[in-house]
C-alpha positions in Angstrom: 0.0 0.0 0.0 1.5 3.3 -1.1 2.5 5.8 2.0 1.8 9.5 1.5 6.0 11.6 1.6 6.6 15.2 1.8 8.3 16.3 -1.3 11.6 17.6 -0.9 13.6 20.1 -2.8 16.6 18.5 -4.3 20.2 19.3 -2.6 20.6 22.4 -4.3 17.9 23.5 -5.8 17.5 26.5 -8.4 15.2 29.4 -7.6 12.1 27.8 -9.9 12.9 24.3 -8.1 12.8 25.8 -4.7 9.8 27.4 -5.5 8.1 24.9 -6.8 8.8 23.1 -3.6 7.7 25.2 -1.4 4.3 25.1 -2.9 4.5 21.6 -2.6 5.4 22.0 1.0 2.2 24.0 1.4 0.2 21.2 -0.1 -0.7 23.3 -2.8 -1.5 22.4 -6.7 -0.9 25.5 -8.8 -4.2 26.9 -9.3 -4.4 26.7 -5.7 -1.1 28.2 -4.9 -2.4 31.2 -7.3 -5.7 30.9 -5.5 -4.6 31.5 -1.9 -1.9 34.4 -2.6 -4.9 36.0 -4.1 -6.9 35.5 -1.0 -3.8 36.7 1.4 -4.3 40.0 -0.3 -7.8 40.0 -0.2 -7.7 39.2 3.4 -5.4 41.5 4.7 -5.7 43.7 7.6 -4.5 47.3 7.7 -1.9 47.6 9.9 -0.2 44.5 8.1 -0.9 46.4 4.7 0.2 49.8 6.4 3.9 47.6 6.8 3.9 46.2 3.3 3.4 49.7 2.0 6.1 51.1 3.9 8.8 48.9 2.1 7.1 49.4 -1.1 5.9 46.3 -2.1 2.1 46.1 -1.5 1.1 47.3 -4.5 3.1 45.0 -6.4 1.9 42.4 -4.4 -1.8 42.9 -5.1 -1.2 43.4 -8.5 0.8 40.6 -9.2 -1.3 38.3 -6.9 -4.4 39.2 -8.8 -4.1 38.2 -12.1 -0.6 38.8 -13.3 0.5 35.4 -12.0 -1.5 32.9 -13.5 -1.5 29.3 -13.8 1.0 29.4 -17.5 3.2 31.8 -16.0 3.9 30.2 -12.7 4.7 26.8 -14.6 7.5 28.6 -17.1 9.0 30.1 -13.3 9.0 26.8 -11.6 10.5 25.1 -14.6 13.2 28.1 -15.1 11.8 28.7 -18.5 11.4 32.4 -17.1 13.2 34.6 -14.6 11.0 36.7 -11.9 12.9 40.2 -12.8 10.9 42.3 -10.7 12.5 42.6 -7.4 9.5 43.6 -5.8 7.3 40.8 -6.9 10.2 38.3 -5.7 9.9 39.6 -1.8 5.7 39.5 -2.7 6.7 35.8 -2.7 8.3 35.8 -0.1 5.7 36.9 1.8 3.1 35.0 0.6 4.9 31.6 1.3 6.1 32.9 5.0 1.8 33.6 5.5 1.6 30.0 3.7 3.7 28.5 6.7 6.2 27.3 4.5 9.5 30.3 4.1 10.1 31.0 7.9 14.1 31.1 7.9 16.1 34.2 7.0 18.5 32.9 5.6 16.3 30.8 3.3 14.4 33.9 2.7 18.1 35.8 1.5 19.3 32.8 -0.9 15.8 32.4 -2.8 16.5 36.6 -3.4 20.0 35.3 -4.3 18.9 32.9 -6.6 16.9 35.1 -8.5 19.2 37.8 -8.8 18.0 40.1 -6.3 21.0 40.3 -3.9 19.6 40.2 0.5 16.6 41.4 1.8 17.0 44.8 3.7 17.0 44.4 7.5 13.7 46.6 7.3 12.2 44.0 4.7 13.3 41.0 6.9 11.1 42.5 9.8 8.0 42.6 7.5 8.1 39.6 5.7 9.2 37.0 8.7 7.9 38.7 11.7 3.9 39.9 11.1 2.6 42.3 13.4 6.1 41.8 15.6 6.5 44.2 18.3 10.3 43.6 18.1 11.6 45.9 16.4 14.6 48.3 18.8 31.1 59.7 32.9 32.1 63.2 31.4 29.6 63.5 28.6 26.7 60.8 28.5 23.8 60.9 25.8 20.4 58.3 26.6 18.5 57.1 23.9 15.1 54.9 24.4 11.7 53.9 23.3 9.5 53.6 26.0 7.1 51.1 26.5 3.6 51.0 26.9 3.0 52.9 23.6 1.1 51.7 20.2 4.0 50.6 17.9 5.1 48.5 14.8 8.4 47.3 14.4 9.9 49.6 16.9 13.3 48.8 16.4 15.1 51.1 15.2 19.0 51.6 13.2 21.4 54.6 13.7 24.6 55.4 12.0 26.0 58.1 13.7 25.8 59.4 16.9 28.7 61.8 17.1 28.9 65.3 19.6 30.1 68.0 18.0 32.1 70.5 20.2 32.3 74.6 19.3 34.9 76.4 21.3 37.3 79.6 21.2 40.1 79.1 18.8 43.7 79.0 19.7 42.7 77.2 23.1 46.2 75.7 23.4 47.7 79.1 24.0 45.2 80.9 25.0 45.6 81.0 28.8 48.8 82.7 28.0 47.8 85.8 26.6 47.4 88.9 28.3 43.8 90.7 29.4 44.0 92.4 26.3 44.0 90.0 23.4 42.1 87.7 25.8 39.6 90.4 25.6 40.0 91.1 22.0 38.7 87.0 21.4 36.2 87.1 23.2 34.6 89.8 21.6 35.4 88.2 18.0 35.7 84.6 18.7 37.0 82.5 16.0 35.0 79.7 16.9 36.6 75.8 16.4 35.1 72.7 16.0 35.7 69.4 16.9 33.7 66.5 16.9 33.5 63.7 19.5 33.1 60.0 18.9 31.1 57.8 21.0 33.6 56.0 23.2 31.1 53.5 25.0 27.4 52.2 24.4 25.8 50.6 26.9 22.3 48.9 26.6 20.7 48.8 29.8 17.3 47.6 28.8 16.8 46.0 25.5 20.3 45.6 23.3 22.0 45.8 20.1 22.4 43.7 16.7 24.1 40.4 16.5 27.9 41.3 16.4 27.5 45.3 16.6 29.1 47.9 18.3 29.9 51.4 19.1 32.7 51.5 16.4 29.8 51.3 13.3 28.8 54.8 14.5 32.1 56.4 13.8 31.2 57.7 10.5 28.4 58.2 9.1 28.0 56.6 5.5 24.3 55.2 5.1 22.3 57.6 3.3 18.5 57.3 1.8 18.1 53.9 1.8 21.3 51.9 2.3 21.1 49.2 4.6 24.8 48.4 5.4 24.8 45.4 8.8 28.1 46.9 9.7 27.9 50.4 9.4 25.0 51.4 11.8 23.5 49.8 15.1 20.8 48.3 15.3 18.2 49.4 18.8 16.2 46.3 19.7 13.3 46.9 22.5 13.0 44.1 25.1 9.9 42.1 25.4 7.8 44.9 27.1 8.7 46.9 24.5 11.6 49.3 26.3 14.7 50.3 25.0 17.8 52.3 27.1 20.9 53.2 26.8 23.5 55.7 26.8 26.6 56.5 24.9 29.6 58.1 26.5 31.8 60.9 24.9 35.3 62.2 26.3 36.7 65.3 26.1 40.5 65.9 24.4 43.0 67.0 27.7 44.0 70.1 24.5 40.2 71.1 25.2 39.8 73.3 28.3 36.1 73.4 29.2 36.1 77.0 29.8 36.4 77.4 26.2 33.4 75.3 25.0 30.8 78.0 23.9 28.3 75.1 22.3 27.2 71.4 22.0 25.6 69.6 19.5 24.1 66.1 19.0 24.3 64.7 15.6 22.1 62.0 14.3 21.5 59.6 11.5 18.0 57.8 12.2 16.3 55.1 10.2 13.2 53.3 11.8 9.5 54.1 12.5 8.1 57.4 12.6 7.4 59.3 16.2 3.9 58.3 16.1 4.4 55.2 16.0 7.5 54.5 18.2 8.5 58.1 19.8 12.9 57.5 20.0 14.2 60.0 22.2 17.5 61.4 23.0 18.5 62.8 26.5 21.5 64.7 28.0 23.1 64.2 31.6 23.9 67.3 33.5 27.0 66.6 35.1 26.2 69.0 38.2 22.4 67.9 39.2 22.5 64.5 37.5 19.6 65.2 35.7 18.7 63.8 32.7 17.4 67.0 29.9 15.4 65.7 26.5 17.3 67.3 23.7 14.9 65.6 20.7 13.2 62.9 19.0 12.3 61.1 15.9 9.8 63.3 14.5 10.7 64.7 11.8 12.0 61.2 10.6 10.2 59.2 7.7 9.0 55.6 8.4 11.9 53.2 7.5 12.4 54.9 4.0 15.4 57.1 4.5 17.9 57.5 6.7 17.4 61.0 8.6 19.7 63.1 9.8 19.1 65.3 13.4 20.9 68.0 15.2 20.6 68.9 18.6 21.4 72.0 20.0 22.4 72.5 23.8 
């Protein structure tokens, strides 16, 4: 008597082969594979279609799901008599097979982009398509940063690439304390003002934590613009389970820097996660005489997850 087997994909399969067995994983026949990816658009709610918007694929998705891929057409891909040239539609698929129960794994998800020519999914895109509706997102000079909890949100972590303190002071400051009254008086009246920027020299993650194998060092310069999604040039702020991120970066002072010279501060940031409505990011200062922690900004004038957008603070 015959026994019912699981179809497997061969050892290494090409793109159209490992699609075609994921719908066979599924337990799917074509026309019903077409069928339900149809109905996953139909059936979608609106904060799951709000995500798929905000990487830009749900409209390819409910195009291509509703009519565009017929029964023809997804026979010539799963035979690899045609290529799937649209990036877009490729991470469609991808979602439709992780809401299928059948593409979980992320590194599964990268190599079927791979195979088809479409290099990695974005961190951003990863988020979307393999967690639904995921909550996860995200000493002299010290700088907080957090997400706090008990707030609607939607992916809330978040990525920064920079985080650098930018230090105005009084020219000359090396010499200065060796001029007389009367030049000193003659500066301060005309200041040549200097800047110099300060690193982060320690991050600490006191609730929540950082991305697999990152550190403070990624924020040293900052290269990711619009939407460039580089692992190991930003950090990525993951929330704990209650949804709560914190944690502070530390900044040191050069001894050729007297502090009586420092006329300003500033707080640079490079931002790329949800916007302030739905996961408010804020960035504090401590005051080295009270201990007091004072907000110097937020995410709000960020864009969700599009761009990377760059902040300066004042103080």
């Amino acid at each position: 008597m015959p026994t019912a087997t699981t179809p497997r994909m061969p050892d290494s399969p090409t793109w159209g082969q490992r699609l075609r067995g994921y719908r066979q994983q599924a337990g799917l026949t074509q026309g019903q594979f077409i069928e339900k990816l149809s109905q996953l658009v139909i059936e979608i709610d609106s904060q799951e279609r709000l995500a798929l918007e905000h990487i830009d694929i749900y409209n390819d998705a409910s195009s291509y799901f509703s009519g565009v891929l017929d029964a023809p057409t997804l026979s010539r891909l799963e035979k690899g008599n045609r290529e799937l040239n649209s990036r877009p539609r490729c991470i469609a698929l991808i979602w439709g097979l992780n809401r299928l129960g059948v593409l979980t794994d992320t590194k599964e998800a990268n190599r079927f982009m791979e195979l088809a020519g479409h290099g990695n999914l974005t961190d951003s895109e990863l988020t979307t398509l393999l967690s639904p509706g995921a909550d996860d997102v995200p000493t002299p000079v010290k700088v907080t940063q957090g997400f706090p909890s008990g707030r609607p949100k939607l992916l809330a972590a978040a990525l920064v690439s920079v985080a650098a303190l930018t230090v105005a002071a009084v020219a000359g400051w090396m010499i200065r304390d060796t001029r007389d009254n009367t030049r000193a008086g003659s500066a301060a009246v005309s200041p040549n003002l200097r800047t110099h920027v300060l690193l982060t020299d320690e991050l600490t993650s006191e609730i929540g934590e950082l991305g697999k194998d990152q550190t403070f060092i990624s924020l040293h310069e900052k290269d990711q613009k619009n939407s460039s999604d580089d692992w190991t040039r930003f950090i990525k702020l993951i929330p704990d389970d209650t949804g709560a991120y914190l944690g502070y970066q530390a900044y040191h002072l050069p001894d050729h820097i007297p502090v009586e010279s420092i006329t300003g501060l500033s707080l640079d940031v490079n931002y790329r996660g949800p916007d302030y409505q739905t996961a408010p990011w804020v960035w504090k200062i401590e005051r080295s005489d009270t201990g007091e922690w004072v907000r110097l900004g937020d995410n709000r004038s960020s864009r969700w997850w599009s761009t990377w957008s760059e902040a300066s603070f004042s103080f």
